[in-house]
SEZA-931895 format. One record per residue: x, y, z of N, C-alpha, C in turn. Coordinates in steps of 0.05 Angstrom, whole numbers, padded with zeros to 5 digits, always signed. Example, Ala and Ser with C-alpha at 12.3 -4.5 7.8 and 13.67 -1.06 7.14 Angstrom:
# residues 2
+00264-00114+00156+00246-00090+00156+00264-00066+00156;+00257-00045+00142+00273-00021+00143+00258+00001+00157;
//
This chain:
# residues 299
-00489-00389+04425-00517-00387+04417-00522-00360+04404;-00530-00363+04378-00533-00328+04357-00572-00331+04371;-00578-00302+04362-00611-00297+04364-00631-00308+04348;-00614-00335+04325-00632-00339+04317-00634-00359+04319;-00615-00372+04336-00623-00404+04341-00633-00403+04366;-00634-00383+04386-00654-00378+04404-00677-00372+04403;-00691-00364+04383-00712-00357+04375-00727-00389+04362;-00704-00400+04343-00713-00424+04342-00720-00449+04368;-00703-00447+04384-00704-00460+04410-00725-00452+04428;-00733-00429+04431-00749-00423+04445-00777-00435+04435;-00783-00426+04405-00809-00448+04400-00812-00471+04405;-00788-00479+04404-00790-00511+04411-00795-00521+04432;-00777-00504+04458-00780-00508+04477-00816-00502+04496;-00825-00484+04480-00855-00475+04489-00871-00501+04483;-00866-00511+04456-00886-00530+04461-00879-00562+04475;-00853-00560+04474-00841-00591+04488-00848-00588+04527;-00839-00559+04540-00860-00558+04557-00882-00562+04565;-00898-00556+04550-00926-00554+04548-00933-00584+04552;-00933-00604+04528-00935-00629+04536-00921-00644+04560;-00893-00634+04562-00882-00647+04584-00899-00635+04615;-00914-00618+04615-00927-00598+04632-00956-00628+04639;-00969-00630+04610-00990-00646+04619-00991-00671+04630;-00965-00693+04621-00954-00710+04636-00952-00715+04662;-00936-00687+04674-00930-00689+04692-00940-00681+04713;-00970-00668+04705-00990-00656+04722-01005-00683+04725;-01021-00694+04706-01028-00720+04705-01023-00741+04720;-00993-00745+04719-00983-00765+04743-00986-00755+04768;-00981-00728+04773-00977-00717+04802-01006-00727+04813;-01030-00715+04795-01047-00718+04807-01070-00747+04814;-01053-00758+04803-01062-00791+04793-01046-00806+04819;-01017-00797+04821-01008-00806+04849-01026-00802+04875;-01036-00772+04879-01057-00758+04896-01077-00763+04896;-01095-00771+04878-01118-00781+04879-01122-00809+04885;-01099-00828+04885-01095-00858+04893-01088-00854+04922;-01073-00839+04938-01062-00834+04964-01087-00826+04983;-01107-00805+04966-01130-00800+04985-01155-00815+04982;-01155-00836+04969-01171-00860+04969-01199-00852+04936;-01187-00839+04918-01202-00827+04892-01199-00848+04881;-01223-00855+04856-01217-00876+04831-01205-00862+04815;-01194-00878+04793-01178-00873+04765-01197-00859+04750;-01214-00848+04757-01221-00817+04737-01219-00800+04741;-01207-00795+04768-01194-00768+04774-01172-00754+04756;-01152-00780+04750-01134-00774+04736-01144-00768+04709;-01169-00783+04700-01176-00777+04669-01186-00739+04679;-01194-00740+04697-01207-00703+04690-01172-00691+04695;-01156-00703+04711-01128-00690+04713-01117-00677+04691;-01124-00701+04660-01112-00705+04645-01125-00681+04627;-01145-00672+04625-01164-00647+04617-01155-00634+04620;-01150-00625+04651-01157-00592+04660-01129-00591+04659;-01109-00613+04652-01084-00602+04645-01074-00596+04615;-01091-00606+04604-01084-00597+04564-01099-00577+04569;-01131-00557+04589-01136-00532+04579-01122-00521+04589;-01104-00528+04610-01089-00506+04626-01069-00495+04611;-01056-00518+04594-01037-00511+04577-01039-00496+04555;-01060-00503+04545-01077-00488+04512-01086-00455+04527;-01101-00458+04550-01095-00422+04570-01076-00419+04575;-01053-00424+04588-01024-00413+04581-01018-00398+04555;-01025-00415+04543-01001-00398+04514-01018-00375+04506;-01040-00379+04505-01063-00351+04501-01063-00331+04518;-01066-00342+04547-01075-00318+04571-01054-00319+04590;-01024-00329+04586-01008-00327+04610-00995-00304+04613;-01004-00285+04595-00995-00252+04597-01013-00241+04612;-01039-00244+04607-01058-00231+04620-01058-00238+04648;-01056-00264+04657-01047-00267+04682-01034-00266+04702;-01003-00259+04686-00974-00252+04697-00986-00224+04700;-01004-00200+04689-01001-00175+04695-01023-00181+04718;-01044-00192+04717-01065-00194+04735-01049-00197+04761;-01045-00220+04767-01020-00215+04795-01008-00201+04804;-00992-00190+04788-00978-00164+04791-00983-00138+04793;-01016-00136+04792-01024-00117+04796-01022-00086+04781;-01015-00105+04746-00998-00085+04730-01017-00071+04719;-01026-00049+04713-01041-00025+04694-01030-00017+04671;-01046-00016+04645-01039+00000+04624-01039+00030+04618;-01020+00034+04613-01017+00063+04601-01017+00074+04576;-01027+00103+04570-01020+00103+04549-00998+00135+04539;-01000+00139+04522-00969+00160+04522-00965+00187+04532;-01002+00191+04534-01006+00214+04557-00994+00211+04576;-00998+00187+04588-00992+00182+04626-00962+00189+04635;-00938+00176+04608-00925+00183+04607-00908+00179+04586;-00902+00199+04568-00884+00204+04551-00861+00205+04541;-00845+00205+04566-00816+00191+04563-00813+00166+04564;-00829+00150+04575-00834+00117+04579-00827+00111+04549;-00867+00123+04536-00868+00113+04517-00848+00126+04495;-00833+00155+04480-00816+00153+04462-00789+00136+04477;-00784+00124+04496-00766+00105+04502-00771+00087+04486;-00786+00067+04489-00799+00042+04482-00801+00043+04445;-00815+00060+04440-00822+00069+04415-00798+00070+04391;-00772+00087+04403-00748+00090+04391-00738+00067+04393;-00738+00046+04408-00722+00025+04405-00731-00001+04392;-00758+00001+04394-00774-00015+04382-00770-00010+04348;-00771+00014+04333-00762+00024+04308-00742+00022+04308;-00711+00020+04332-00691+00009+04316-00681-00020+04319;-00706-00036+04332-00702-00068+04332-00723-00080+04307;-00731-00056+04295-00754-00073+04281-00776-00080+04279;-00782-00078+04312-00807-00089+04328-00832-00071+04329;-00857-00090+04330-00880-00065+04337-00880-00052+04361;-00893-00038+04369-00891-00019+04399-00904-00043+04428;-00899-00058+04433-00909-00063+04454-00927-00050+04469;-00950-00069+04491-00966-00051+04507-00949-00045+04521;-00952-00021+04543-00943-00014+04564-00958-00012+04582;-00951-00021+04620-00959-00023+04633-00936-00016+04659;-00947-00005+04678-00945-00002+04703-00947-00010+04729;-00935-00016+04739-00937-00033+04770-00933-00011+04794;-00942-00001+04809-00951+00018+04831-00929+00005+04858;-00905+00006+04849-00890-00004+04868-00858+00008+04874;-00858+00009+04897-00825+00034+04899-00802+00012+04886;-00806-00025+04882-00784-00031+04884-00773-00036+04856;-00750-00016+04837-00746-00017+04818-00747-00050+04805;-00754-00055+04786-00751-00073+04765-00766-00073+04734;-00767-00090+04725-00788-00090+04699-00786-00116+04691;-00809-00122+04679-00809-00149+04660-00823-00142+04629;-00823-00167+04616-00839-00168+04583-00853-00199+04589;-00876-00191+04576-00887-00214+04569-00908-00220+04549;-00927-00251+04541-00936-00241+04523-00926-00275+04503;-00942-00279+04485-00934-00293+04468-00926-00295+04441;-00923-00269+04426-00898-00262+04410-00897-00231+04407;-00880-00229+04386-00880-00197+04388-00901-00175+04375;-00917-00188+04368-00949-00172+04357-00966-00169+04382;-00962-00188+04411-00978-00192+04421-00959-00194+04448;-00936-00172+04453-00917-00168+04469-00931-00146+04496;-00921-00145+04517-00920-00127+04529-00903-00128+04554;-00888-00095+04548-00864-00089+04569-00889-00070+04592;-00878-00083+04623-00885-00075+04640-00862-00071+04670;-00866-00048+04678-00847-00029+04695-00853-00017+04724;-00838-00025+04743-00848-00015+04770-00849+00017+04762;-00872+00023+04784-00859+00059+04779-00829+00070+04803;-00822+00043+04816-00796+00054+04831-00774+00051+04804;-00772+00037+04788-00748+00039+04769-00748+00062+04755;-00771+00085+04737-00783+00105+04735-00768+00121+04754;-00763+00116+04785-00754+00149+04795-00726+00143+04793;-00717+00112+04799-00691+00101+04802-00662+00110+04783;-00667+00108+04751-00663+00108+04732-00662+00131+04726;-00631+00136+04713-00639+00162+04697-00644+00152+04658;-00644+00161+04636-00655+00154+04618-00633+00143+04601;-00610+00147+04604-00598+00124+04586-00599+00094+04604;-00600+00089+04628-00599+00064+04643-00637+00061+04637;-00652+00068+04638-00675+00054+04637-00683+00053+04608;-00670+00067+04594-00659+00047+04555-00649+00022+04554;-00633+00021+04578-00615-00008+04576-00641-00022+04589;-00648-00021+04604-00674-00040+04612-00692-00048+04599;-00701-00029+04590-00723-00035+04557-00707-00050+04536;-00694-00042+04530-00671-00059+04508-00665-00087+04515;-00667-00083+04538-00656-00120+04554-00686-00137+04551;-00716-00123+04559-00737-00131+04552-00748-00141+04525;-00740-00111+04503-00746-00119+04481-00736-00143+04466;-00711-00146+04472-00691-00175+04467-00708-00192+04473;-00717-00190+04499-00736-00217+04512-00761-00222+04492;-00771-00202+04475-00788-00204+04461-00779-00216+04435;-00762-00199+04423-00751-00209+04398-00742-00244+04401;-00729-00248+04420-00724-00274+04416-00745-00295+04433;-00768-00286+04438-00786-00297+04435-00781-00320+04472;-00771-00309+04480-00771-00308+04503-00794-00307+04527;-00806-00286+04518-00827-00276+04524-00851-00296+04531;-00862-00308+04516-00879-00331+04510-00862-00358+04529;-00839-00372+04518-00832-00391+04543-00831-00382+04577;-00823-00372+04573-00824-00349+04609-00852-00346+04619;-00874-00334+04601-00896-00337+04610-00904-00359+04620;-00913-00375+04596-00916-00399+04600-00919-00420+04629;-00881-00429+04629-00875-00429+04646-00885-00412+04674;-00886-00387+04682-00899-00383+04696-00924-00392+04710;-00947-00395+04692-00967-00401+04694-00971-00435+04699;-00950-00452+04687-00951-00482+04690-00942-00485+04723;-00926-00469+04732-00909-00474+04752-00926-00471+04780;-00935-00451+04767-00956-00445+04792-00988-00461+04791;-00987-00474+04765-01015-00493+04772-01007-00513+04788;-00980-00525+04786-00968-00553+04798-00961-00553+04831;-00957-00527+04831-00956-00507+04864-00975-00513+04884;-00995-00505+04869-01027-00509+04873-01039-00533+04876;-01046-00549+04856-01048-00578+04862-01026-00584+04887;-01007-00588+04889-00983-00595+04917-01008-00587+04932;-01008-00552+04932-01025-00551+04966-01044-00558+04970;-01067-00567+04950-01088-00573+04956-01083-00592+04976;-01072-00621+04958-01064-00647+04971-01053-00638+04998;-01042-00623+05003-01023-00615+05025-01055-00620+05045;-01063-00591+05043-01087-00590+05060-01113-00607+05063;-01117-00620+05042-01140-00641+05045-01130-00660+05062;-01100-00670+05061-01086-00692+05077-01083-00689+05104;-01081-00665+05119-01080-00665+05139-01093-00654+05143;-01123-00630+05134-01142-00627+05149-01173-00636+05141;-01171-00657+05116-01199-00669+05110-01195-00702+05110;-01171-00698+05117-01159-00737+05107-01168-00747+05087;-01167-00774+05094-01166-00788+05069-01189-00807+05058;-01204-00817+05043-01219-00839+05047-01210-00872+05039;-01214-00882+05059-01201-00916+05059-01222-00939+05038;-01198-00947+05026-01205-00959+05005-01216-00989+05019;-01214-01012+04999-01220-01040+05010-01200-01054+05017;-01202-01059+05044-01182-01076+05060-01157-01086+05038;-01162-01107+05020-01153-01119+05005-01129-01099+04991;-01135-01072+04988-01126-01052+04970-01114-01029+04989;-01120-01034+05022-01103-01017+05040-01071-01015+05035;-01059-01033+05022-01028-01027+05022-01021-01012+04996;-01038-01011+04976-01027-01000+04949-01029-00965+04961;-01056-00960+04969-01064-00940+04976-01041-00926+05000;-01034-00946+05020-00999-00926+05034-00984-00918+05011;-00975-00943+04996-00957-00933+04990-00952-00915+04964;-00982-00906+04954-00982-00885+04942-00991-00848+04965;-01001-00862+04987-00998-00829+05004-00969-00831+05013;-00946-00849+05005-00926-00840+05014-00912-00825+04989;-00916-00837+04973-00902-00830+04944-00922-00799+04945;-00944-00803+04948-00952-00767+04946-00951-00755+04963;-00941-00760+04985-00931-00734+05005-00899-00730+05000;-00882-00739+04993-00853-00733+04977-00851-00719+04961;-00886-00728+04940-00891-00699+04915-00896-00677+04923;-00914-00677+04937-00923-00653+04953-00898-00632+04972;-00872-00660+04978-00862-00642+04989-00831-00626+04974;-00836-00639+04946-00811-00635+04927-00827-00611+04910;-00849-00606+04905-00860-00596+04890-00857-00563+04886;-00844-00544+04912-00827-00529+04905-00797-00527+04899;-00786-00548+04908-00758-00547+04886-00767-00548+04858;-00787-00574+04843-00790-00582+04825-00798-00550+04812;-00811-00533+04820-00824-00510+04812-00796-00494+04798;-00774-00490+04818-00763-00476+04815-00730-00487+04796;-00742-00528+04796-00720-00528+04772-00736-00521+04741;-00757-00525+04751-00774-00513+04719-00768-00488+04713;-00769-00471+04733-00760-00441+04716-00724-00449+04709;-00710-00455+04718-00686-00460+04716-00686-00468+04690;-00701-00490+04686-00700-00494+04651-00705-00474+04636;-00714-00458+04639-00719-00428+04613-00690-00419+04625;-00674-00432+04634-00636-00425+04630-00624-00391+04636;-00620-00390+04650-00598-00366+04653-00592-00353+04641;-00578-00368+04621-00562-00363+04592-00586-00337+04573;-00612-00343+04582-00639-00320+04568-00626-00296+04581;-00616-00284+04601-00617-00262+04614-00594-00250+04600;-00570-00274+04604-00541-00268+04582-00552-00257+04558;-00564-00269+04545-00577-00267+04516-00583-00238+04510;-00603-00240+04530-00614-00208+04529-00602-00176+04539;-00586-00188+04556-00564-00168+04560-00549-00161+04541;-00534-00179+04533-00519-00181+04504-00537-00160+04479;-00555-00179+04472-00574-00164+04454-00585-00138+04463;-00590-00135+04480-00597-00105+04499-00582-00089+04490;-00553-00093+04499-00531-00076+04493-00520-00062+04464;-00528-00090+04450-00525-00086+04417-00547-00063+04407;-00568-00060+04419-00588-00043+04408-00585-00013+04416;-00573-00016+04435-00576+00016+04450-00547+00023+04435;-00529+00010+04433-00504+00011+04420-00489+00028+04453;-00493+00017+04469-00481+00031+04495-00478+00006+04510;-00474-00002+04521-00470-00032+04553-00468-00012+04575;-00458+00007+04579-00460+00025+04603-00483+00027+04621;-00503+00039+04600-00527+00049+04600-00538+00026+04625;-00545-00004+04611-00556-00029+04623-00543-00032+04644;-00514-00036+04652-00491-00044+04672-00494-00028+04691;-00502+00002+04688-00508+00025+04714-00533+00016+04727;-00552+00006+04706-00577+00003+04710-00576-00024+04741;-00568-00040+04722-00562-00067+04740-00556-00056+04769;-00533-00045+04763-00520-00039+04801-00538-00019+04816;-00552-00004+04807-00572+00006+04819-00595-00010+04831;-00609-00021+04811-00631-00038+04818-00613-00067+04844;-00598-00075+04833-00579-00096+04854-00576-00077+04888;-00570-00055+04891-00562-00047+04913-00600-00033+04921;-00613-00032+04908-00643-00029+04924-00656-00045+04949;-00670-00045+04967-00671-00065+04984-00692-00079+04989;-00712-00063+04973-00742-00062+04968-00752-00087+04949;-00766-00106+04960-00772-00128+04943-00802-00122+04929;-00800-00134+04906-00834-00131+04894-00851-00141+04909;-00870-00134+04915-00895-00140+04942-00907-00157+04925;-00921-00155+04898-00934-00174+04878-00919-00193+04870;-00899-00197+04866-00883-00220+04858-00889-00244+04865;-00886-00263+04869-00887-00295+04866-00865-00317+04848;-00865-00330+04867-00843-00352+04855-00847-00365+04833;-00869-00364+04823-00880-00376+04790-00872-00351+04771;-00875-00330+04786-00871-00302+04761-00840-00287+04774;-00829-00298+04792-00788-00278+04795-00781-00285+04765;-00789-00310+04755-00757-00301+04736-00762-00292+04716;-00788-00271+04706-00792-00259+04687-00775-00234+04695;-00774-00217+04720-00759-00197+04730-00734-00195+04709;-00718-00168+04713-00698-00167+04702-00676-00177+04722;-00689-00167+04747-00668-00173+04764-00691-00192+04792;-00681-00216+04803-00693-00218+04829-00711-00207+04850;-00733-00211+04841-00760-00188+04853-00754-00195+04888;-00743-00210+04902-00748-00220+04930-00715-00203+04934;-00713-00189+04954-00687-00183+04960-00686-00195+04982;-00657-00195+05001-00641-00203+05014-00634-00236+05012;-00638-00246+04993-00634-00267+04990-00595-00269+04984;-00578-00284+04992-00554-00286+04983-00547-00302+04968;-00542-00297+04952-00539-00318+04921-00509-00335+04919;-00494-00315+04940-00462-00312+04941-00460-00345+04954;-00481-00354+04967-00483-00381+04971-00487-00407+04959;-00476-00428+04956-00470-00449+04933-00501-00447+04937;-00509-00463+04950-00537-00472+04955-00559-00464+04946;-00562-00430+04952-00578-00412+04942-00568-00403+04906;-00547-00410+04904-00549-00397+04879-00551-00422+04855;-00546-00436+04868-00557-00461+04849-00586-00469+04844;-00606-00455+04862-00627-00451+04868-00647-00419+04848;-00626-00400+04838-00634-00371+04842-00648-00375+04808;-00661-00361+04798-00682-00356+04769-00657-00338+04761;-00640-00322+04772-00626-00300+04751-00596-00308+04761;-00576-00305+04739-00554-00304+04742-00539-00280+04758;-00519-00284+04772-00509-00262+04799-00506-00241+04772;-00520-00218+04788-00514-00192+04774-00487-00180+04769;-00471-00188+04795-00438-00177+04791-00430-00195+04760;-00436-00217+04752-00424-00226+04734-00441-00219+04713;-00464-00208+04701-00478-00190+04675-00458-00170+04680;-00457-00146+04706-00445-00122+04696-00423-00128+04693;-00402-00144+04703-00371-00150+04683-00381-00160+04659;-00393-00163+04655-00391-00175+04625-00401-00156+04599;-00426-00140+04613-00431-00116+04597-00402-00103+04596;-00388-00090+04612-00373-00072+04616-00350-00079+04598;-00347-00110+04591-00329-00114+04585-00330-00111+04545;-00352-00113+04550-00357-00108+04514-00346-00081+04495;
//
């Protein structure tokens, strides 16, 4: 895969999401609204508040990925090595300067987000800031700006924000079912109604795997990408690969993080998780870090 058929793929993929997003919110909730004894217009408002959710995604799923995260803007006063970091690499990718923002947190990482590169922004724990010395937190920005350039940025969001509406709906149903129940339909229509609270408590209870094969679809292979491309820009792989084993051996997980927004991270915001396990790593938003730094290193 070259950067520019990722760039092509990625558009595509943003909007084939998106629809596949309202579908499948639609049914979820059309299953749930039949299980707790609702008529068939529940699903028609389903079918709404999931095309605006989607149409707010692509506009505001930056603004909301920082909102969670508790991220702040800066500007070059605050700090000035940040920004001629960002700034130099951005002029030798091409790119406009991204916003910059801050997260008030010891546990090194960073993300980008944002829906293209006019309307980008790289955001940074301040533990990566003490972690890092300045050619390895080049390689981090460089791995970000990639995420921008290839337009990354925007599907990842996205995704974020779909993942965690579908999260949500699950719990509602979760909690109305066992602490508001249900209302019983007409005798005649008691059996359709089981056997849709059975089919929606399965959803309800698949609905975080399902979460987390959705991020899985924005593919691994994006982190490869951007490492790769990272590397090409700084004209170093060192730089990024030191970076990695530092942030990897930290123990400190992002306190703001959430399972709709890990796999924007560069690296796995939840630590002690072991990935080294089939199970779990078939499961994980980022590819094992030991296999990025051989592969930087190897370039």
């Amino acid at each position: 895969m070259n950067i520019y058929s990722a760039i092509s793929g990625n558009k595509n993929k943003t909007w084939a999401i998106m629809l596949l997003f309202v579908l499948v919110i639609t049914t979820i909730v059309f299953v749930f609204s039949r299980a707790l004894g609702y008529g068939w217009g529940f699903a028609g408002i389903a079918l709404i508040l999931a095309g605006i959710t989607s149409i707010g995604s692509y506009y505001y799923s930056d603004k909301l990925v920082l909102a969670t995260s508790h991220a702040v803007p800066i500007e070059k006063k605050d700090n000035p090595e940040l920004y001629r970091i960002v700034e130099n690499l951005c002029i030798g990718d091409g790119l406009p300067t991204p916003k910059i923002y801050i997260i008030n947190d010891p546990s090194p990482n960073a993300f980008a987000t944002g829906r293209d590169p006019n309307h980008a922004v790289v955001c940074v724990t301040s533990g990566i800031l003490q972690v890092l010395n300045k050619t390895e937190l080049e390689g981090v920005i460089a791995h970000e700006l990639s995420h921008v350039k290839n337009y990354d940025i925007r599907l990842m969001g996205i995704v974020a924000i779909l993942v965690g509406f579908i999260v949500i709906i699950s719990n509602l149903f979760t909690n109305q079912l066992w602490f508001g129940g249900f209302r019983n339909e007409r005798e005649d229509r008691g059996n359709i109604q089981v056997v849709f609270l059975l089919i929606g408590i399965i959803l309800a209870i698949l609905s975080p795997i399902a979460a987390t094969l959705i991020q899985l679809a924005v593919s691994r292979k994006r982190e490869f990408l951007a490492d790769a491309s990272g590397a090409l820009l700084t004209r170093y792989p060192e730089g990024l690969a030191s970076a990695l084993e530092k942030l990897s051996k930290n123990p400190y997980s992002v306190r703001t993080a959430t399972n709709a927004t890990a796999h924007l991270f560069i690296v796995n915001p939840f630590k002690g998780k072991n990935t080294k396990q089939l199970f779990a790593s078939l499961f994980d938003t980022h590819p094992p870090i030991e296999e990025r730094i051989k592969i930087l290193r190897s370039m």
